[in-house]
C-alpha positions in Angstrom: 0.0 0.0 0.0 1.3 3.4 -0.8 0.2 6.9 -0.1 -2.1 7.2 -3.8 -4.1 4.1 -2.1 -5.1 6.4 1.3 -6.0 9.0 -1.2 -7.9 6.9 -3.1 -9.9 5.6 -0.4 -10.0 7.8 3.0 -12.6 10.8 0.9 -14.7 8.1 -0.7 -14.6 6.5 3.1 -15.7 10.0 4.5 -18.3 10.3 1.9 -19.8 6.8 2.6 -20.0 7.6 6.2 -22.2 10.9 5.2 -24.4 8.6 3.1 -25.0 6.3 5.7 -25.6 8.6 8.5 -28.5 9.8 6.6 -30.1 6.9 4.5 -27.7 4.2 5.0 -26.1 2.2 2.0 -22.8 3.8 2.8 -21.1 0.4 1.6 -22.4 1.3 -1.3 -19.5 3.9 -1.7 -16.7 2.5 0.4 -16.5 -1.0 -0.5 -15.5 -0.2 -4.0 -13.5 2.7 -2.9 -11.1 -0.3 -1.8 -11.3 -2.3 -4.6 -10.7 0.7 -7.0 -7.4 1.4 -4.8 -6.4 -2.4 -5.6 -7.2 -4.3 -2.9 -7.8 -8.0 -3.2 -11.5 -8.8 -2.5 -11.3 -10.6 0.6 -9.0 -7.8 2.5 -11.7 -5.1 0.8 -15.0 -6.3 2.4 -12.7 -7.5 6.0 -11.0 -4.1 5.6 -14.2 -2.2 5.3 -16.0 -3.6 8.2 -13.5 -2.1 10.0 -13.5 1.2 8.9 -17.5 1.3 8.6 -17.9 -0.8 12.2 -16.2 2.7 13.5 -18.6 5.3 11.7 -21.5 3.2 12.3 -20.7 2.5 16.5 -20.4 6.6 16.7 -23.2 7.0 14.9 -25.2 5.3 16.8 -24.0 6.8 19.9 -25.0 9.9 18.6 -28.5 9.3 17.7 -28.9 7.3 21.1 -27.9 10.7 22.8 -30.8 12.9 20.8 -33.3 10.1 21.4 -33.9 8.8 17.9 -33.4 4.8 18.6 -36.2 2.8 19.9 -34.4 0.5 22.2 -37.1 -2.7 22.6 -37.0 -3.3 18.9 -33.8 -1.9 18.6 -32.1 -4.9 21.2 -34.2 -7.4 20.0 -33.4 -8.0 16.5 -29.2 -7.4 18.2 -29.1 -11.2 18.5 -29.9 -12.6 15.2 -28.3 -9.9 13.6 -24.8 -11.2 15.4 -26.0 -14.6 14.6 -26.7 -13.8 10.6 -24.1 -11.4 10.2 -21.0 -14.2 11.6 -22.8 -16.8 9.5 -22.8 -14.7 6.3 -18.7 -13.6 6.9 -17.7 -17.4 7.3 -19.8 -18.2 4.0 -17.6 -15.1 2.1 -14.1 -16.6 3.7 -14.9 -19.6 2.0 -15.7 -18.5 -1.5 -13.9 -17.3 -4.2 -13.2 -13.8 -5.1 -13.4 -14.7 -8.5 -17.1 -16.0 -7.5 -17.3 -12.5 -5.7 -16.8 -10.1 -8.7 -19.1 -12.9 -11.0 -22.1 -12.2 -8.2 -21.3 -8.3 -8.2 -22.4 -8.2 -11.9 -25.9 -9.4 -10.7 -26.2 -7.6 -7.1 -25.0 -4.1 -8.9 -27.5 -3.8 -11.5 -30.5 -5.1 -9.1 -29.3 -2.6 -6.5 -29.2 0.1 -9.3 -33.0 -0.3 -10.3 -33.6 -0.9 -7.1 -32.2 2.5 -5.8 -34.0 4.4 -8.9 -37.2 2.7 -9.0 -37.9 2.9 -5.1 -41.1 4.6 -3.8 -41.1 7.9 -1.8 -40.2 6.8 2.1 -43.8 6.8 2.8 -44.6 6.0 6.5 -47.5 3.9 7.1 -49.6 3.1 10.4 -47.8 1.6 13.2 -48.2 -2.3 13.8 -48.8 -3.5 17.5 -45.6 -3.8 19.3 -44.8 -7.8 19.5 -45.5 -7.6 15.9 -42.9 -5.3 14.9 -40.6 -7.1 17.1 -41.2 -10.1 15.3 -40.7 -8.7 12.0 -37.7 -6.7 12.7 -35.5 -9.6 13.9 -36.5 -12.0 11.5 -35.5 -9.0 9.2 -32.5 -8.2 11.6 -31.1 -11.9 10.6 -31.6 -12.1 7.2 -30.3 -8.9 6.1 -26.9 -9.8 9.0 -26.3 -12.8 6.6 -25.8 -10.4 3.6 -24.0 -8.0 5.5 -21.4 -10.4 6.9 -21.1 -12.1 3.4 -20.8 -8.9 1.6 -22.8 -5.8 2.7 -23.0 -2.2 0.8 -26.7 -1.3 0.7 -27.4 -2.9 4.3 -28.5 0.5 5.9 -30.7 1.4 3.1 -32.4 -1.9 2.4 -32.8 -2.3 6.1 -34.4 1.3 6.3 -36.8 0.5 3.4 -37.7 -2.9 4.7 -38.5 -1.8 8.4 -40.9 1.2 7.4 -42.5 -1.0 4.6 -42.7 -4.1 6.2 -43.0 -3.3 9.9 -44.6 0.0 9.5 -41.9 1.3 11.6 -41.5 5.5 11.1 -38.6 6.7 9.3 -36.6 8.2 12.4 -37.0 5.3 13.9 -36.8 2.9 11.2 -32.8 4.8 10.7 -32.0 4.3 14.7 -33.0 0.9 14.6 -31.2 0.4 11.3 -28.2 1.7 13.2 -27.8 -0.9 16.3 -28.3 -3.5 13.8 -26.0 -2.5 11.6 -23.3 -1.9 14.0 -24.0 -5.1 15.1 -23.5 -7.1 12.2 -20.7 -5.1 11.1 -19.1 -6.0 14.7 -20.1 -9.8 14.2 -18.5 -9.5 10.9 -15.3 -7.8 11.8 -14.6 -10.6 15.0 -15.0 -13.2 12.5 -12.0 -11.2 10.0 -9.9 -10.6 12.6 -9.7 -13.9 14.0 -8.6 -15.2 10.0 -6.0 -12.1 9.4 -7.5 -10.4 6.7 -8.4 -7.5 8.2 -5.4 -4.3 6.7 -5.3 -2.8 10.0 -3.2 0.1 9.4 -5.8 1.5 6.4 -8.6 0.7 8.1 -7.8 2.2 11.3 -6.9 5.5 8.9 -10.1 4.9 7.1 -12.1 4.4 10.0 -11.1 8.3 11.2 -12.7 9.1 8.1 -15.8 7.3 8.2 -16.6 8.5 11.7 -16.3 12.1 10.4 -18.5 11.5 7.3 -20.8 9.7 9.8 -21.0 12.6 12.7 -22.0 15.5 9.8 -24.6 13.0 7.7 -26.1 12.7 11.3 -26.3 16.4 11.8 -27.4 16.6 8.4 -30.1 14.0 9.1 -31.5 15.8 12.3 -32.3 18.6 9.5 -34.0 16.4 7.5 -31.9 16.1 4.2 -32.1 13.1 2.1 -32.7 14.5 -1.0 -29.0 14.2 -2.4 -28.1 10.7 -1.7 -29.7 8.7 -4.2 -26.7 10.4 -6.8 -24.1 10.1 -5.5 -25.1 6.3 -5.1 -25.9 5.7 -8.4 -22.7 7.3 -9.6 -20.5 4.9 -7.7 -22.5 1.7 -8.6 -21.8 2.5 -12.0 -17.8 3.1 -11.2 -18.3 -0.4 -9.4 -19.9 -2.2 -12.3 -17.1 -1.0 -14.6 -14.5 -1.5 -12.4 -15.5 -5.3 -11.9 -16.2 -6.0 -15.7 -12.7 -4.6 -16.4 -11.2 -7.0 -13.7 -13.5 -10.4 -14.9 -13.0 -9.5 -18.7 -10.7 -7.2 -20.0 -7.4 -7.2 -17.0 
């Protein structure tokens, strides 16, 4: 690693920390950040969990001191998110990376449309309590298995799927989004460590980063702006998807 592969990475690392303060999907922007610098696939996504475990835990912190997180659903959906998050990072230590970039040319495009084609955040009556327990740890666990295994969109899909399946209002539907998310990333990040993939050094610099892009998106948030998100993530899924059909076809 030289100086040109900080550069590369620690802005785009800021940046995804801004995106997922406010809407989540952060991953989005600093996953391929890493692979764009040149690192292998495997160190990338191990890497990035540290980096993103740091903006995500002081995120959290923060919205838990301005009273946006609704702990009872919040702390119930913490265990099967640990549990689906360490299952999905010992499925991505035993794969491929070639298999990796192959299932990138699928999950980019489907998370393009998907970003472009979503619905206004509209917030829908509340469900009774056990219900929206229910729903946001079985939720909590299978969105922890894709987040350990590979992860950008987490926050946003999680967001989306909590307000259109559990009901659960936007404010709330982001501080919930939040603990899990630092949860799986956590889960995630043991299970790296513990095989040595994990580029402390750059992650540790790229974490400082992160947690600076986090704290401002969550000011920003408090004010209510989502409006320029959606952008900035299309532009880097398209960066992505040429990046990876230049490495599986044309390297």
């Amino acid at each position: 690693m030289d100086l040109l592969t900080y550069i590369i990475i620690c802005p785009l690392v800021f940046l995804a920390g801004f995106v997922d303060a406010v809407a989540g999907g952060g991953g989005l922007i600093s996953l391929p950040a890493y692979i764009i610098a040149g690192i292998p696939v495997h160190n990338s996504i191990a890497t990035n969990k540290l980096s993103s475990c740091m903006g995500t835990l002081l995120t959290t912190g923060k919205f838990a001191k301005d009273g946006l997180i609704p702990w009872k659903p919040a702390l119930a959906g913490v265990i099967f998110a640990f549990a689906g998050s360490s299952l999905g990072a010992h499925i991505a230590l035993i794969l491929d990376a070639r298999i990796f970039m192959t299932a990138m040319l699928f999950i980019l495009p489907i998370t393009a449309f998907y970003v472009t084609r979503k619905k206004s955040m509209a917030e829908k009556e509340p469900f009774p309590f056990q219900k929206t327990v229910l729903l946001s740890c079985t939720m909590a666990f299978v969105i922890g298995i894709y987040d350990g295994f590979y992860g950008p969109g987490t926050g946003t899909f999680l967001i989306l799927l909590l307000m259109g399946v559990a009901h659960v209002r936007l404010k709330e539907a982001n501080g919930i989004t939040k603990v899990i998310n630092g949860t799986t990333n956590l889960a995630a990040l043991f299970v790296f460590l513990a095989n040595d993939v994990v580029l402390l050094s750059l992650g540790l610099a790229a974490g400082l980063f992160n947690m600076a892009g986090n704290y401002f998106g969550a000011r920003y948030f408090e004010k209510g702006g989502t409006q320029n998100v959606k952008p900035v993530i299309i532009i880097v899924l398209t960066v992505f998807f040429a990046k990876v059909v230049y490495e599986l076809f044309l390297r």
